[in-house]
C-alpha positions in Angstrom: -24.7 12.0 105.1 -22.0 14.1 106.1 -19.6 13.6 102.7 -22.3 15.7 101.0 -21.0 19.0 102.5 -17.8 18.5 101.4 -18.8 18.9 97.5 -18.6 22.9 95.8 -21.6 24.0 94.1 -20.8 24.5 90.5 -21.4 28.0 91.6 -18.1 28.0 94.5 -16.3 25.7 91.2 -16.8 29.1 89.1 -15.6 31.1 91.7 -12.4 29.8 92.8 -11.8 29.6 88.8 -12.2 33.3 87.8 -8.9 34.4 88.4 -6.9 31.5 86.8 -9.1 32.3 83.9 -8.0 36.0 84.0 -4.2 35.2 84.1 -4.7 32.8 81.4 -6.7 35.0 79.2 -3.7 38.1 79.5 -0.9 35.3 78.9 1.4 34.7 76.3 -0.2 31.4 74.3 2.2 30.4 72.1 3.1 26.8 74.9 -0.8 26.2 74.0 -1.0 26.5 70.0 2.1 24.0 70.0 0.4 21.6 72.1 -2.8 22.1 70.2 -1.3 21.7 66.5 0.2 18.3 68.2 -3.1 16.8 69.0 -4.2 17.2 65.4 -4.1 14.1 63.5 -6.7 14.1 61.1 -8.1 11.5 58.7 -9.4 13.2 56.0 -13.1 14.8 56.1 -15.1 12.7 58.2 -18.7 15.4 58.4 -20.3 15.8 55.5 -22.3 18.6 55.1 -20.7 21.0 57.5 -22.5 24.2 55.9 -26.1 22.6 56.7 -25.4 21.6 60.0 -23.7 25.0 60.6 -26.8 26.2 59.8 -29.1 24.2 62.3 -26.6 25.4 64.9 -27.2 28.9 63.8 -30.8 28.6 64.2 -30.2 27.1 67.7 -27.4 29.7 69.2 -28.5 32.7 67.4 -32.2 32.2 67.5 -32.6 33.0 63.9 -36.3 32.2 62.8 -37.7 31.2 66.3 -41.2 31.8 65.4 -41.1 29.6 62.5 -41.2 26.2 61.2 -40.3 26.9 57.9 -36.8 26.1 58.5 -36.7 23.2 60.8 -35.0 20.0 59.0 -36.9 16.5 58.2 -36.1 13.5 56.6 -37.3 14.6 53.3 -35.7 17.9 53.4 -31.6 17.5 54.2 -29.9 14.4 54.1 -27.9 15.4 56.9 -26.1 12.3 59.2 -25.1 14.3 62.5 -22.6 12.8 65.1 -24.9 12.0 67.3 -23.0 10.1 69.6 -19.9 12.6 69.6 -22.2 15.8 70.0 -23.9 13.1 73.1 -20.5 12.8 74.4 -19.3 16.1 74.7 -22.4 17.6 75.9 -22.1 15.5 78.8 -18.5 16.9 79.3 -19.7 20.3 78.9 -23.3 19.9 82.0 -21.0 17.8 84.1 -17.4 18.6 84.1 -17.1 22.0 83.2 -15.7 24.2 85.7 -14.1 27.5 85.3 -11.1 26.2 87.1 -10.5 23.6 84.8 -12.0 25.0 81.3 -8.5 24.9 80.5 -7.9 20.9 81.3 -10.9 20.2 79.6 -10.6 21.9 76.3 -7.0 20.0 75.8 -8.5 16.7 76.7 -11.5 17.0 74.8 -8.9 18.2 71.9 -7.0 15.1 72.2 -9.7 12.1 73.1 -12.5 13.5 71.3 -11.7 15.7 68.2 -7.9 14.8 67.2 -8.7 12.9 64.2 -11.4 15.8 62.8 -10.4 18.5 60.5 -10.0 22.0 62.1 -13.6 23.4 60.4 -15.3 19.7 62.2 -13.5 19.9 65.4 -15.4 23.4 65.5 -18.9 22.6 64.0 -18.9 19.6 66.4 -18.4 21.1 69.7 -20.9 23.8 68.5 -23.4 21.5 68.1 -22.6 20.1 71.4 -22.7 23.3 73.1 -26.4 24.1 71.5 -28.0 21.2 72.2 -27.1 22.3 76.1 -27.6 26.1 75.5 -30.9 25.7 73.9 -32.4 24.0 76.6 -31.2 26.6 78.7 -32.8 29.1 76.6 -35.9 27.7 76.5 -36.0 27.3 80.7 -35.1 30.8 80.4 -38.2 32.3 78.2 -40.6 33.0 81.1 -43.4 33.5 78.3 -43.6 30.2 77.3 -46.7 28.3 77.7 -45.2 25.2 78.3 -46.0 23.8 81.6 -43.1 21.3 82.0 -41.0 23.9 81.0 -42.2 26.4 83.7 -41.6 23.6 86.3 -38.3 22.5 85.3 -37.4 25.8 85.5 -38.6 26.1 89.1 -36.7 22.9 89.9 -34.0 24.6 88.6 -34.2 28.0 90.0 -33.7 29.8 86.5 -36.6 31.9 87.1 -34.4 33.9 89.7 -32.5 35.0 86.4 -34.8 37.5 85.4 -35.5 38.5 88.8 -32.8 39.6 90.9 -31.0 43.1 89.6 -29.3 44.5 86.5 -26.0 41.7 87.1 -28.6 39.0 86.5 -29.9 41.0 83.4 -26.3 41.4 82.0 -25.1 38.1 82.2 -27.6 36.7 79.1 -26.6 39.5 77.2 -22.9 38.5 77.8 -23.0 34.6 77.0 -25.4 36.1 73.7 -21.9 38.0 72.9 -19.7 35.2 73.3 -22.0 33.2 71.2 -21.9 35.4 68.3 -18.1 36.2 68.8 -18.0 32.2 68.7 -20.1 31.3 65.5 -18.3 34.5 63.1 -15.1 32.2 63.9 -16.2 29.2 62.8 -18.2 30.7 59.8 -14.6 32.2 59.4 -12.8 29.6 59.4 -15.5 27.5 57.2 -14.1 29.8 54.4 -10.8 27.9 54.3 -12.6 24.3 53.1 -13.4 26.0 50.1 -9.4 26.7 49.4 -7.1 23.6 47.3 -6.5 21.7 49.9 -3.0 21.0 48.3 -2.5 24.7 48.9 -3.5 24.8 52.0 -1.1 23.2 53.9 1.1 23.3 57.1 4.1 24.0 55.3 2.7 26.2 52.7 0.4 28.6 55.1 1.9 28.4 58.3 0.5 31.3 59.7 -3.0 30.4 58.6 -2.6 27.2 60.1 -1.3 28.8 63.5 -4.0 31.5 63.4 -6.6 28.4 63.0 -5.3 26.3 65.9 -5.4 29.6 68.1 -9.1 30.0 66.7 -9.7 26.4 67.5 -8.3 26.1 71.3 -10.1 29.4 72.1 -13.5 28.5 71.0 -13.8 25.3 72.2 -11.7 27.2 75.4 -15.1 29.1 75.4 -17.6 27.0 74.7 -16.2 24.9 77.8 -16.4 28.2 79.8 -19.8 29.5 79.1 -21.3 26.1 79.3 -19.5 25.7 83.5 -21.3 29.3 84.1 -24.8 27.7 82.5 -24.2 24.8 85.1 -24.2 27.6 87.8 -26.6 28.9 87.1 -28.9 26.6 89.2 -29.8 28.3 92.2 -27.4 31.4 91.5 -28.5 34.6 93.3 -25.2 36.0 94.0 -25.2 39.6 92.0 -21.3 39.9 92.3 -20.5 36.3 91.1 -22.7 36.9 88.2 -20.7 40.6 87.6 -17.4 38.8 87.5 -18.9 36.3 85.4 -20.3 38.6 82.5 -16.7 40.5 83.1 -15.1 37.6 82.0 -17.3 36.3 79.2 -16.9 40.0 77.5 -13.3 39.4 77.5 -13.4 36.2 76.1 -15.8 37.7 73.4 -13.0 40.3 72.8 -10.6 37.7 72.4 -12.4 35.9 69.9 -13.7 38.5 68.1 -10.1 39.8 67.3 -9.3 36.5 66.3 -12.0 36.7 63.6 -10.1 39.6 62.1 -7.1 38.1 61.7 -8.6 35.1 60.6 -10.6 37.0 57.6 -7.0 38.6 57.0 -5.2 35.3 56.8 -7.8 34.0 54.1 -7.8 37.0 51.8 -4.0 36.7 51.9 -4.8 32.5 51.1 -7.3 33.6 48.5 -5.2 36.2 46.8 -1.7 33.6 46.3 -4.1 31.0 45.4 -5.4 33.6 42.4 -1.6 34.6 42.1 -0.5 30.7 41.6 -3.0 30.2 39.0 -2.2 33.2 37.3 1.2 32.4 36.8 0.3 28.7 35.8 -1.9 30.4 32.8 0.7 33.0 32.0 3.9 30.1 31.9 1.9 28.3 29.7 1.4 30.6 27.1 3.9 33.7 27.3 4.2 35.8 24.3 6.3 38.6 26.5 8.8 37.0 29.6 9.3 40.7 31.0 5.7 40.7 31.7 6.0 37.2 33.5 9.3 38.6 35.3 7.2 41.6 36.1 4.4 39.3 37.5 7.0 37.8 40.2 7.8 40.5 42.7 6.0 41.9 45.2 7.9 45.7 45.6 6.6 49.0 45.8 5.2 50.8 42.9 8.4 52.5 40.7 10.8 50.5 42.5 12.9 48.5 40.5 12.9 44.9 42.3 16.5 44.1 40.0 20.0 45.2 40.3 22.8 44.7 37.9 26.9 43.9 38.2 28.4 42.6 41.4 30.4 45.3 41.8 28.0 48.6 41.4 25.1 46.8 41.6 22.6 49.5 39.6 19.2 49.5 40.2 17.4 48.5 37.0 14.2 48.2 35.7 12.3 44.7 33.9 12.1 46.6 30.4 15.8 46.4 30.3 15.2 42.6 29.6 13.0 43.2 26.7 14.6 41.5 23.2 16.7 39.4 24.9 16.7 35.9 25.5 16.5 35.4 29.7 17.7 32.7 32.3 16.0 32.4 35.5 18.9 31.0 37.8 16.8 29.4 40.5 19.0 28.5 43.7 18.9 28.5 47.3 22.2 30.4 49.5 24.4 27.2 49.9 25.1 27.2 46.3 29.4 26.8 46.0 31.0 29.8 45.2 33.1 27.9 42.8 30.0 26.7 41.2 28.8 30.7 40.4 32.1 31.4 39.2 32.8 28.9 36.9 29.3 29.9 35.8 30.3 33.8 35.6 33.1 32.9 33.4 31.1 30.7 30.6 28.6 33.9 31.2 31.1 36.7 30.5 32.4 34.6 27.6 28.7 34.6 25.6 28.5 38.2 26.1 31.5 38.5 24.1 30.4 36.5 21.2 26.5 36.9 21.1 26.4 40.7 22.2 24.2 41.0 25.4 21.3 38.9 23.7 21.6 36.5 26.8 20.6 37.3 30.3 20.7 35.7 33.3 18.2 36.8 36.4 19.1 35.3 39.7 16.2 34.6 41.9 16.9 32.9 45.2 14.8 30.6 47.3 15.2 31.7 50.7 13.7 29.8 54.1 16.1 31.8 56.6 17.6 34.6 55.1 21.1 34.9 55.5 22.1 39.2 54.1 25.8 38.2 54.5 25.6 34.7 52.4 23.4 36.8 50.1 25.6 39.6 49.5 28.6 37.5 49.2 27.0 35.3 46.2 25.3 38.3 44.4 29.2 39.9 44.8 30.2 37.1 42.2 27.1 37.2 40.0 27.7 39.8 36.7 24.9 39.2 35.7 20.8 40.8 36.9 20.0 39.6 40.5 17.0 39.8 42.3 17.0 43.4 45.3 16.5 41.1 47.8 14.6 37.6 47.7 11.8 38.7 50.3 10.0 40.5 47.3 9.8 37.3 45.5 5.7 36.7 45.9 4.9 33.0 48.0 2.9 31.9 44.6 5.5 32.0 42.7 7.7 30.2 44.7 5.1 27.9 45.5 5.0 27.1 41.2 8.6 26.6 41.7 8.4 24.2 44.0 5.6 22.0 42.6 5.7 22.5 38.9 9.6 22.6 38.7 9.7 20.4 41.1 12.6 22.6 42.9 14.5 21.1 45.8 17.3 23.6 46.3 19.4 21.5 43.4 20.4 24.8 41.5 18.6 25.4 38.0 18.4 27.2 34.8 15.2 28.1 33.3 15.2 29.6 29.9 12.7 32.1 28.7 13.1 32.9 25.4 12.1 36.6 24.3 9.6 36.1 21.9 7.5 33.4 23.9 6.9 29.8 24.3 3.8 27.9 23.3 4.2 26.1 26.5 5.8 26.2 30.1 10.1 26.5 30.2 11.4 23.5 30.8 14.1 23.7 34.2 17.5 22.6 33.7 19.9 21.5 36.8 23.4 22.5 35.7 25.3 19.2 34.3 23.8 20.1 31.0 25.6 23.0 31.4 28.7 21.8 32.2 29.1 19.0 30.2 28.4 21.2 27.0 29.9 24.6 27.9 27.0 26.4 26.5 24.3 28.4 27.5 22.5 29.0 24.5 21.9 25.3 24.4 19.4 25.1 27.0 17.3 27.5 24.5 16.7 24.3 22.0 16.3 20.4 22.5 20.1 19.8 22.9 19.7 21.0 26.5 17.2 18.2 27.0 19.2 15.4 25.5 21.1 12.9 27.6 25.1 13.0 26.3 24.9 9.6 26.3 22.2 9.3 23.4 24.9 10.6 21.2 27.2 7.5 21.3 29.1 8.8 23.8 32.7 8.7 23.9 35.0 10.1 26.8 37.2 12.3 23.6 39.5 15.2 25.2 36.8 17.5 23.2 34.1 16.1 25.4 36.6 16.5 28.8 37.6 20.1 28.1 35.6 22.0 26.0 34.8 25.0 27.7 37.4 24.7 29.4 41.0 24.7 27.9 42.0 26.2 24.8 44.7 24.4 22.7 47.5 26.6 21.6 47.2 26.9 17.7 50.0 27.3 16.9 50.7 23.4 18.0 48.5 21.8 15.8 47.8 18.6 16.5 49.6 18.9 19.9 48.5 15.7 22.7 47.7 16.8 25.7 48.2 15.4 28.6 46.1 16.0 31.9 47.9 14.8 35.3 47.6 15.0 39.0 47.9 13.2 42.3 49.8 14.4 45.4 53.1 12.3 45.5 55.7 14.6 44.4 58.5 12.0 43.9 56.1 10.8 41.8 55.2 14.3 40.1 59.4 14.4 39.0 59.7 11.1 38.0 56.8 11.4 35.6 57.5 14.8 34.2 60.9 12.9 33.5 59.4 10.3 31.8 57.4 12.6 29.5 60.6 14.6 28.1 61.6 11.4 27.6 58.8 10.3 25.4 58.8 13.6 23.5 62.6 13.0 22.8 61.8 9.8 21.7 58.6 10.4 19.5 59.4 13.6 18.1 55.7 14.8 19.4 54.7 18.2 21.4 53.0 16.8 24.8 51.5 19.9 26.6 51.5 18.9 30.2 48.7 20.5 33.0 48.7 19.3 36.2 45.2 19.3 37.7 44.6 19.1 41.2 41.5 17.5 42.6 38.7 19.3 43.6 39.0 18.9 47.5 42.5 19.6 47.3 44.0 22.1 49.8 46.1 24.8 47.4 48.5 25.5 50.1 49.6 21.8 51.0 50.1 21.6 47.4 52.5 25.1 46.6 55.6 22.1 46.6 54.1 20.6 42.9 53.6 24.3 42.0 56.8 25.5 42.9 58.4 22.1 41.0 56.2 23.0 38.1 57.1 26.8 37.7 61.3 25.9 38.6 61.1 22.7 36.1 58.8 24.9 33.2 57.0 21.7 32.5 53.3 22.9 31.9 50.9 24.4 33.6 48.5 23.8 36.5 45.1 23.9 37.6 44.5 24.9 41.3 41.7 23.7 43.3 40.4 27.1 43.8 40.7 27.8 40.0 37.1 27.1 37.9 39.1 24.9 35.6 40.0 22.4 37.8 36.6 22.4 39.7 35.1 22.2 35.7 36.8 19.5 35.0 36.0 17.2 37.9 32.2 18.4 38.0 32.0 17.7 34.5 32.7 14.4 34.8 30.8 14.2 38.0 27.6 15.0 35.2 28.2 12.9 32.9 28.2 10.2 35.8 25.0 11.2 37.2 23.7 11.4 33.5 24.7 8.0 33.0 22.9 6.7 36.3 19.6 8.1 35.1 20.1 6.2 32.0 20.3 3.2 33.5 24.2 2.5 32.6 27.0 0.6 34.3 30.4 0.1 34.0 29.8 -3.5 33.6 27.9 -3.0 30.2 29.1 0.1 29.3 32.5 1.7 28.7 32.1 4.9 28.6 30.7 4.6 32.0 33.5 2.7 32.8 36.1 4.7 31.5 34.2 7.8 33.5 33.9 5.9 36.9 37.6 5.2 36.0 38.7 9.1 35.9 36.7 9.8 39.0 38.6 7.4 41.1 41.4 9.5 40.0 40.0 12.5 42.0 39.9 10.6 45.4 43.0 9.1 45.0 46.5 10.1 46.5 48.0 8.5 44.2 49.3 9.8 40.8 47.6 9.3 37.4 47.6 10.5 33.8 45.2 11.3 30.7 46.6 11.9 27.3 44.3 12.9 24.4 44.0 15.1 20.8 41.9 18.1 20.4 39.5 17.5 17.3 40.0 13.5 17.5 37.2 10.7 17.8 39.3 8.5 19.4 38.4 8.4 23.4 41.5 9.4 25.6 44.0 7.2 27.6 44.2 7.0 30.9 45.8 5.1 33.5 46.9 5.2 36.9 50.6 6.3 38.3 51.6 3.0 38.2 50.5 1.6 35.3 51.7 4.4 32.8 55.0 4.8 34.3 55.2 0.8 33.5 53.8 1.5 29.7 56.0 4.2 28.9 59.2 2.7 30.3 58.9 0.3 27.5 57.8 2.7 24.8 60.9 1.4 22.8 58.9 -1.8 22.5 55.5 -0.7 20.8 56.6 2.7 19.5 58.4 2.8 16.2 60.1 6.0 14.8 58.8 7.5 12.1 54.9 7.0 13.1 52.0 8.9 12.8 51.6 11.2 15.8 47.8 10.9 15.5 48.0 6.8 16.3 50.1 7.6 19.9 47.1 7.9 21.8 45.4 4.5 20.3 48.8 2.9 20.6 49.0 3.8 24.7 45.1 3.1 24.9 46.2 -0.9 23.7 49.4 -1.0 25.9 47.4 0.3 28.7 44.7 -2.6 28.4 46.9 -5.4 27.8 48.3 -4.0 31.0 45.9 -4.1 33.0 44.8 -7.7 31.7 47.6 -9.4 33.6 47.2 -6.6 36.7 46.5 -9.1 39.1 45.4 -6.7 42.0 43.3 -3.7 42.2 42.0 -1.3 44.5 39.2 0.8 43.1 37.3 3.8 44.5 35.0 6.7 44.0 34.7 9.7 46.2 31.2 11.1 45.4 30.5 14.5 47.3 27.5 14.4 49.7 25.4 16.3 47.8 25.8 14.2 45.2 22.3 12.3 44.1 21.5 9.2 45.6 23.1 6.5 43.2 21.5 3.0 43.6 24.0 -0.1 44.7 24.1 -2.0 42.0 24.5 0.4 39.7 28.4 0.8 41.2 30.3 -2.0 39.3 34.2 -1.9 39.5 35.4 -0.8 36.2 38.3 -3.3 36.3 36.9 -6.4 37.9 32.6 -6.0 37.2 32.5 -6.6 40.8 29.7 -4.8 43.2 31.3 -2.7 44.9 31.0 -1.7 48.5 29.5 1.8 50.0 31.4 3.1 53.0 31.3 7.1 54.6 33.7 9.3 54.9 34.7 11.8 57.3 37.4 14.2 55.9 38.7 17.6 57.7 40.1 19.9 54.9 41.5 22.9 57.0 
């Protein structure tokens, strides 16, 4: 049978293998991990009783208590179920297709058929197992003492006797795999550890590292238990001194390798252990704070005596967390794509409490930071007046990790108050349309931060539109106001016009203030502002100005409040009268709001069209001589009749992306109570 000459001894197998294994053990194995953490698609813990079986394995690899039956399991002893048939099925693998050559091919496929849906700690423990139940056999071939008869003869068969005969390369080589296998069972031990973490903790996204550091653990175990158990196959009928060299040479590498890998395992759960301590820490102390600059001091992770805040965007100080101490603090949680606009309309209303509550309110800014971005970071903390963190790397994981699960953070930016004298429970987080529908920081310190505007009986007054925001000049009491925009500036005249008209006519003070919309482009609009300044005819609010983008986002608050509350425009008018003004901001078109400062009446607004229409015929519902307090219900009525006998519409609402998702039928047209349709839009603004 000539075919029979064409087969390699397992011993030829290991031969041609040892160099691939060399370059592969000096390579960079980054390509491997990734493929590795692909095949791993566990389904929950699926081996009970790792720790015991661990243990048997122990007993096998290690030969701990050899001489005894103290320790050898029974029935009545451990409830242990084993894997039988997996351990079965891999041991195969390991005293039948393990070559050197393709110790690589084999680990990856018995990754990915075998163990993909184990845990990392099972895939381990199992091929352990598998790789004892062959080694121990082996070992006991091996033990030329043994009185064992069949033993003695199957190790004859097997020409293992030669082992312990044939020169000091021979000798070596037991010593080496003995090595490996202790190199190989600290890891697993080692990784063991990491079962006993919260598993909610210990996570992909939460430990990366860890969970890198694991897989690499994983793939070069298994890698040598596959390796060691091709050079047990040779060893029947081996004599060859210098294969057996190059063999122990190899196997102290691999022991080497694995070895290391413990260390950096053990370091990777300390670090685990510590953030887990950290995290729980910080749960105990949020709950029941008596002193916030101790929690603040709890956060940061910097080098002893320095100070991990700074202060001002222009000098930016180093300070110290005492400097908090008696006042009442903010935690401004964010990530970097936070608007610019957004931090200065915020500086303002900031700068504006320090005034009138004398430095008893601090904000801290603490950024959450995947990819750091210095120039993003600088550029925000150059608009911030008030404390900011040095820079957001010293920010410890834990705490980020409680800002992400218990404030439920998702890079929507917050406020979280901390008041200085302690709070029997943890800070509630705010996002900021409590803030800019009230105007008020100190608010978020009580339960008027908490309330929905819309428990209040809401009504869209001109208090509710611009407090905060404009200040009426005193010294017109009683003065309407009248907010305006859109970019057709034939339109722009014709309605200023109109409104001298109207003051002729009424005898009232109209302050006029054009207000641009939010995505407007300043420059394409210098023609209204030129118009404006030439003409004297009020003032105006440019896109880039926080008064304009407080206005609009305002609005945009109240809307999203409402949607949480369940309202629609169908059922509800102030959401309809909202929906209404934001329409305004998408539109080209012109439109108008008039309204009294310290009124309860809700203000009237209208499209271009459809006040131009109303006032041309002020002579008709307008009589001389009236109150100046009943204008704005008097234009509210003309206005409705109006829009009773409009007998076309076109209605829409530009919502910016980051917007919150708003569910369909929660969009009814103001005018109509129609559904309205969802389209996107793409829009270029340079």
């Amino acid at each position: 049978m000539s075919w029979i000459s064409n087969i390699s001894t397992p011993t030829q197998q290991v031969t041609q293998g040892l160099f691939s294994a060399t370059k592969l053990l000096e390579s960079d194995d980054a390509a491997i991990i990734k493929k590795v953490q692909k095949t791993h698609k566990p389904h929950g813990r699926q081996v009970d009783n790792l720790g015991d079986l661990f243990s048997i394995i122990g007993k096998i690899l290690l030969h701990e208590n050899r001489k005894s039956d103290d320790d050898v399991p029974n029935e009545k002893s451990v409830a242990l179920e084993v894997p039988a048939y997996l351990i079965n099925k891999i041991c195969c693998k390991l005293a039948c297709n393990c070559t050197d050559r393709d110790a690589q091919e084999t680990t990856m496929t018995i990754l990915e058929k075998e163990l993909q849906n184990y845990l990392w700690d099972e895939k381990l423990v199992i091929m352990a197992a598998a790789f004892a139940v062959n080694y121990g056999e082996f070992y006991l071939l091996t033990q030329l003492d043994t009185p064992d008869p069949v033993a003695k003869n199957m190790a004859f068969l097997k020409q293992l006797q030669f082992i312990k005969e044939i020169g000091s390369a021979s000798q070596n080589l037991p010593g080496t795999i003995n090595e490996l296998i202790y190199a190989i069972m600290t890891v697993i031990k080692c990784v063991l550890q990491f079962s006993d973490l919260d598993p909610k903790y210990f996570e992909a996204e939460k430990q990366p590292s860890a969970i890198t550091e694991i897989a690499r653990a994983t793939y070069w175990t298994i890698y040598s238990v596959v390796t060691c158990g091709s050079y047990i196959a040779a060893f029947v009928g081996l004599r060859n001194q210098h294969t057996m060299a190059k063999m122990a040479s190899q196997l102290t590498k691999l022991a080497s390798k694995v070895s290391r890998m413990q260390k950096v395992l053990q370091e990777q759960f300390s670090h685990c252990k510590h953030e887990i301590e950290t995290y729980n820490s910080l749960i105990n102390r949020f709950n029941s704070y008596q002193d916030h600059t101790a929690i603040l001091s709890d956060l940061f992770d910097v080098e002893r005596g320095k100070p991990p805040l700074v202060v001002g965007n222009n000098t930016k100080k180093e300070v110290d967390i005492s400097s908090l101490k008696g006042t009442n603090v903010l935690l401004l949680i964010s990530s970097l794509d936070v608007w610019d606009v957004e931090m200065k309309a915020l500086a303002k209303l900031y700068l504006e409490l320090q005034t009138k509550e004398h430095n008893r309110y601090q904000i801290v800014w603490l950024p959450i930071v995947d990819e750091f971005n210095e120039h993003k970071f600088s550029s925000l903390q150059s608009l911030m007046p008030w404390y900011t963190v040095r820079n957001p790397k010293i920010l410890r994981p834990g705490f980020i990790r409680y800002i992400r699960e218990v404030w439920k953070f998702t890079n929507e930016t917050s406020l979280v108050p901390l008041d200085q004298k302690g709070s029997a429970k943890s800070p509630t987080p705010y996002t900021l349309d409590s803030l800019w529908i009230s105007g008020n920081l100190p608010g978020l310190f009580t339960d008027n931060g908490k309330k929905s505007p819309w428990d209040q009986n809401l009504h869209l007054t001109l208090d509710l539109l611009l407090r905060g925001i404009y200040t009426v000049d005193s010294s017109k009491p009683g003065s309407i106001i009248c907010l305006y925009g859109g970019e057709d500036i034939k339109w722009i005249e014709d309605f200023t016009t109109m409104i001298n008209r109207v003051k002729d006519f009424t005898r009232t003070s109209i302050d006029l203030i054009y207000v641009s919309k939010s995505n407007a482009i300043d420059h394409y609009n210098n023609a209204i502002f030129d118009f404006i300044t030439a003409k004297k005819v009020g003032g105006y609010w440019k896109a880039d100005e926080t008064h304009s983008w407080h206005f609009w986002t305002r609005l945009e608050s109240i809307f999203s409040w409402g949607i949480r509350d369940g309202k629609n425009a169908k059922e509800n008018d102030t959401m309809k009268d909202v929906m209404s003004l934001l329409s305004f901001n998408g539109s080209y078109k012109g439109w108008a709001v008039f309204g009294q400062f310290g009124s309860s009446h809700k203000v009237a607004k209208a499209t271009g069209e459809v006040i131009m229409d109303v006032l041309l015929k002020i002579s008709n519902w307008w009589k001389a001589g009236t109150n100046v307090d009943s204008f704005v219900i008097a234009l509210n009525q003309q206005i409705e009749q109006h829009l009773k006998v409009q007998k076309h519409h076109c209605y829409h609402i530009v919502l910016p992306a980051t917007f919150a998702k708003v569910p369909d039928e929660m969009m009814i047209c103001p005018i109509c109570d129609s559904k309205m349709g969802k389209y996107p839009m793409y829009r270029c603004c340079e």
